[in-house]
C-alpha positions as CSV (number, residue, x, y, z in Angstrom):
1,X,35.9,51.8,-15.6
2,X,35.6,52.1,-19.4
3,X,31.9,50.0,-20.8
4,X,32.5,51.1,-24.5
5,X,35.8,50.6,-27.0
6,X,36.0,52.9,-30.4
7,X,38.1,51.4,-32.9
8,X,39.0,53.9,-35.6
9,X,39.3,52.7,-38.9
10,X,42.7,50.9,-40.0
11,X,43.3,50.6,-36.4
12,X,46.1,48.2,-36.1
13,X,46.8,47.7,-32.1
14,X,45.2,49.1,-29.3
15,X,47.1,52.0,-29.0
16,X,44.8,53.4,-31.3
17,X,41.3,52.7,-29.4
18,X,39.3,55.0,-27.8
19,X,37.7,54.2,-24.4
20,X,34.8,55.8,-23.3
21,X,33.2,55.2,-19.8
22,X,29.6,55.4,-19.0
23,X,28.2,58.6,-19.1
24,X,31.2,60.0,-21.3
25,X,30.3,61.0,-24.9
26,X,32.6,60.7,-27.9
27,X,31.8,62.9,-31.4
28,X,33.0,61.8,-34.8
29,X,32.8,63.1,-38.2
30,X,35.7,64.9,-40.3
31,X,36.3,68.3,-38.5
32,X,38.5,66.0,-36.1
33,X,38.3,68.1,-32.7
34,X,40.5,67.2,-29.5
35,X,39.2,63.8,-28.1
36,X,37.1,63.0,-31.1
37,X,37.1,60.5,-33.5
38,X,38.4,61.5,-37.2
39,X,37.2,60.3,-40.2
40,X,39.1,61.9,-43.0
41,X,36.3,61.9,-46.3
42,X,35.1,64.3,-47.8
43,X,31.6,62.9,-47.7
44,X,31.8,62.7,-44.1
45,X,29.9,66.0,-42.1
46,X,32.4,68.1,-40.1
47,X,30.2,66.4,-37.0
48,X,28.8,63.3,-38.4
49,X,27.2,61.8,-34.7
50,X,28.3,60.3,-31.4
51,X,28.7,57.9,-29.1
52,X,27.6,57.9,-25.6
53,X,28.7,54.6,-23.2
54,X,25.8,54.0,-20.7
55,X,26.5,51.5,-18.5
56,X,26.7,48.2,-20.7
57,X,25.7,49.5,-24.0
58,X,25.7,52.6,-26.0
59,X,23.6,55.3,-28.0
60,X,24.6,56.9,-31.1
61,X,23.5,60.1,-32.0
62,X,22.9,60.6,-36.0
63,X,23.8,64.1,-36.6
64,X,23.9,64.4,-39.9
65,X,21.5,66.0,-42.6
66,X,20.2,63.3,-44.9
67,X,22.2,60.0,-44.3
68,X,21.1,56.7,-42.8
69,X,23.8,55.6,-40.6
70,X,23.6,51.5,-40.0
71,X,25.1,49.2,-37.2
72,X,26.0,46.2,-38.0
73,X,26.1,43.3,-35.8
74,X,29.5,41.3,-37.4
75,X,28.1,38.1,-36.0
76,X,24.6,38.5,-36.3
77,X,24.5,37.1,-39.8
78,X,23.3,40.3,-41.5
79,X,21.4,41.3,-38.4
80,X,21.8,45.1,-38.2
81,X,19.7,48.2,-37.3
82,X,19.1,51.6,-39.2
83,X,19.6,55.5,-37.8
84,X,17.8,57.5,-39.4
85,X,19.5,61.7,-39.5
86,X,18.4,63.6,-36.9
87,X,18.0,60.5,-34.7
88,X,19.4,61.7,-31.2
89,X,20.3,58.6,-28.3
90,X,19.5,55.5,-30.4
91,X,20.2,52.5,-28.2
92,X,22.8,50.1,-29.9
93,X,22.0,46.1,-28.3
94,X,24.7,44.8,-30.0
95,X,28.5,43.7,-28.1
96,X,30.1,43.6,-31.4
97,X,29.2,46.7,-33.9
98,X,30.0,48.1,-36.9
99,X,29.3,51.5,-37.5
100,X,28.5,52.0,-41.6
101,X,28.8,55.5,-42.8
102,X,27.7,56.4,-46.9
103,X,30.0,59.0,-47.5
104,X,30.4,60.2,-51.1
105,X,29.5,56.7,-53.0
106,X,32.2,54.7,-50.1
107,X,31.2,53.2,-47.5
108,X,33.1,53.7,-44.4
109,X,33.2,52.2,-41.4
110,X,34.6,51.9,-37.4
111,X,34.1,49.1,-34.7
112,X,32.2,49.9,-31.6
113,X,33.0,47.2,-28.5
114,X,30.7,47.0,-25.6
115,X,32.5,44.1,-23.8
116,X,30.9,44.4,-20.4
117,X,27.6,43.2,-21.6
118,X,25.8,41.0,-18.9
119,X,23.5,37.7,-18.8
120,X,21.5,36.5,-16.1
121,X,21.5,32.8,-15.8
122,X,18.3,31.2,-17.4
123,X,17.9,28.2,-15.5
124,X,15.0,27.9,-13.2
125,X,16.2,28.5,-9.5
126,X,14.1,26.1,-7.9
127,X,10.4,27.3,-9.0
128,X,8.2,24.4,-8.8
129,X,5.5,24.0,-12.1
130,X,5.5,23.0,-15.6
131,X,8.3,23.8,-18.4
132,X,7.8,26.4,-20.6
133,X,6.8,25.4,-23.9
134,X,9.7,25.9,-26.5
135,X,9.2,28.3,-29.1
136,X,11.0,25.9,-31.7
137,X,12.2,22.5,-30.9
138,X,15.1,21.8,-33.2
139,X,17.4,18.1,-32.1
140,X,21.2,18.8,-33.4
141,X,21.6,15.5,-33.9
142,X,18.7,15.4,-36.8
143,X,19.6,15.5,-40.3
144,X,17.3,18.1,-40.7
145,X,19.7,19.9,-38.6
146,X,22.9,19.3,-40.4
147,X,20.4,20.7,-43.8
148,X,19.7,23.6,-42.0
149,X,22.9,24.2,-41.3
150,X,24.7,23.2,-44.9
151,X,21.6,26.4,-45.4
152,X,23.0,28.8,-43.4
153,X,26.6,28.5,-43.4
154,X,27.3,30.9,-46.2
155,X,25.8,34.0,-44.3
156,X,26.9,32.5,-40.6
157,X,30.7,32.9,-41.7
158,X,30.1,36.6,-42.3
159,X,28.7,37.2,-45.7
160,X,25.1,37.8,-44.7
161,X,23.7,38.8,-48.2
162,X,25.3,35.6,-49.8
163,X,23.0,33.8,-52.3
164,X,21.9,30.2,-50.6
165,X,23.2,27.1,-51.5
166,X,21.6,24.7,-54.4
167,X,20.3,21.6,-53.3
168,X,23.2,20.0,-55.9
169,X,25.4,22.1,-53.7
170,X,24.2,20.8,-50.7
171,X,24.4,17.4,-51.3
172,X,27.9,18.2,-52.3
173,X,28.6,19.5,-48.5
174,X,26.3,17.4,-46.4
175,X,28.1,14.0,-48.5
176,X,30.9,13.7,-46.0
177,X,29.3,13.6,-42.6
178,X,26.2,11.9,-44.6
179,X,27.5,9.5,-47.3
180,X,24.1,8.2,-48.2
181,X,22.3,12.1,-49.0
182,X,20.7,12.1,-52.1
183,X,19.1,15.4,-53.7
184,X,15.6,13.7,-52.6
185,X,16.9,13.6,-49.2
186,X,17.6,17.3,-48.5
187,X,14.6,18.1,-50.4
188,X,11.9,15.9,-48.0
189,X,14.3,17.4,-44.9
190,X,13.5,21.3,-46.2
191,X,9.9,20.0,-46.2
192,X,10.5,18.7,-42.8
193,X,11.8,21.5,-41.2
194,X,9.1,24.0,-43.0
195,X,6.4,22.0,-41.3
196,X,8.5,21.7,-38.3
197,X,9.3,25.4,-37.6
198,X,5.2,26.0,-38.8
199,X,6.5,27.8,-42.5
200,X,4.0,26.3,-43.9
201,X,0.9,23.7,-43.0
202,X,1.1,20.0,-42.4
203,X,-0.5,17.4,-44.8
204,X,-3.1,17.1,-42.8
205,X,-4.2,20.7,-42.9
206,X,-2.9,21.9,-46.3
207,X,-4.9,22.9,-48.9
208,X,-4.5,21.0,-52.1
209,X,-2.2,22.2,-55.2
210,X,-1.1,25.2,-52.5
211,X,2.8,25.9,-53.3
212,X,4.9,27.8,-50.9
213,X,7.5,29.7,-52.6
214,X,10.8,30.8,-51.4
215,X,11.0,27.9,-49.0
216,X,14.7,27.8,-48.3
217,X,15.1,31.6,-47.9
218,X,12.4,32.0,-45.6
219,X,13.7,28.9,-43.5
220,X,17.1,30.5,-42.9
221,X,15.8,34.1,-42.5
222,X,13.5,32.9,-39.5
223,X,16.4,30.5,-38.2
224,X,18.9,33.4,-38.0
225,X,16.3,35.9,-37.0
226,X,15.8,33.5,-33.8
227,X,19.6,32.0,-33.2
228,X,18.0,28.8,-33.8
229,X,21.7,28.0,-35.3
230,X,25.1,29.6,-34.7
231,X,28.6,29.8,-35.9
232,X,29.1,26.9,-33.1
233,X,26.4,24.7,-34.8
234,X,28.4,24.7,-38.2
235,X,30.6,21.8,-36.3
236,X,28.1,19.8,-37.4
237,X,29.1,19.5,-41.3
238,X,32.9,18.6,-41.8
239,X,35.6,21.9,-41.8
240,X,34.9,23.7,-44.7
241,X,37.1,22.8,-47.7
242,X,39.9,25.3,-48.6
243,X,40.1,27.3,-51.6
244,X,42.0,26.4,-54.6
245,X,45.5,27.1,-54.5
246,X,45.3,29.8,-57.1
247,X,42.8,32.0,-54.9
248,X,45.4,31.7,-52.0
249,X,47.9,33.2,-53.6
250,X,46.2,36.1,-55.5
């Protein structure tokens, strides 16, 4: 039973994939052996790393001198973690990766697939006793919510180093499910939720002419850091608009 799918780079079909079952170990760089995974550049060592399926995940092996490898998470929002050369067995959490290789001032990258990931149900099977306290307590059907996620939706549709909306620009998006929002509006809901999510003190404990800076970036860092809002939640706003015509075409 395969746990782990390679998908080389330009791969159009799944002809091309490369399945690897637990235990079994796949190499990768640009000397291109039997069984291995070619990456034709120049900037890419002869044996770059590898890949080793173990059970529903997989390590990766940095084997090369002086480059950082980094694995993406493609729906993480810019989550991502960093392997260092040298690093042997690094465990990769992620069901969806993207392997990024610097090679020669390119970047290049493959797709890793660990599709037999497994959850165990989180309901409470019966044990008597109080809740647990949640960590953050966010109501979807707040306007804070539909703020937070006008805030996020740049990086959640896959550009997770995108500059964050204006408040001008999210007025602009928020106007349709919220005909009423005014700039005020969205700014005492960023206050809100900063209290809210404990970014910064409440009235009653602030000290006086104390201004927190970066407000809005540090709101959606910690909200996508936590999956306190997902793709999924972005049903909240209205579809997002097309762009103009001319773009299309180009």
């Amino acid at each position: 039973m395969y746990s782990v799918i390679v998908v080389p780079p330009m791969c159009g079909s799944s002809d091309g994939q490369l399945r690897i079952a637990a235990g079994e170990q796949l190499t990768f760089g640009r000397a291109g052996t039997d069984g291995s995974l070619t990456i034709d550049h120049q900037g890419v060592p002869r044996v770059a790393g590898s890949i080793t399926a173990h059970r529903n995940f997989w390590l990766l092996s940095n084997l090369s001198e002086d480059q950082t490898y980094v694995v993406e998470n493609p729906e993480g929002a810019g989550e991502h973690i960093k392997i260092a050369p040298g690093r042997l067995d690094a465990p990769v959490p992620f069901e969806f990766s993207r392997v990024v290789l610097p090679a020669a001032g390119d970047l290049l990258a493959f797709d890793v697939w660990a599709p037999r990931h497994a959850f165990r149900s989180v309901e409470r099977h019966g044990l008597s006793g109080a809740l647990t306290t949640p960590a953050f307590a966010l109501d979807r059907t707040k306007r804070y919510f539909a703020v937070l996620a006008a805030l996020c939706e740049p990086r959640l549709r896959g550009e997770p180093h995108a500059p964050l909306p204006a408040v001008e620009q999210l007025v602009d998006r928020l106007r349709s499910v919220w005909p009423t929002v005014s700039r005020s509006a969205v700014y005492w809901n960023i206050d809100y939720l900063a209290v809210k999510l404990r970014l910064r003190p409440g009235p009653d404990t602030a000290e006086p002419g104390l201004r927190v800076n970066g407000k809005k970036e540090s709101l959606v860092s910690l909200a996508l850091r936590f999956d306190l809002i997902r793709e999924d939640d972005l049903a909240v706003l209205a579809p997002a608009p097309l762009p103009p015509t001319s773009e299309v075409a180009r």
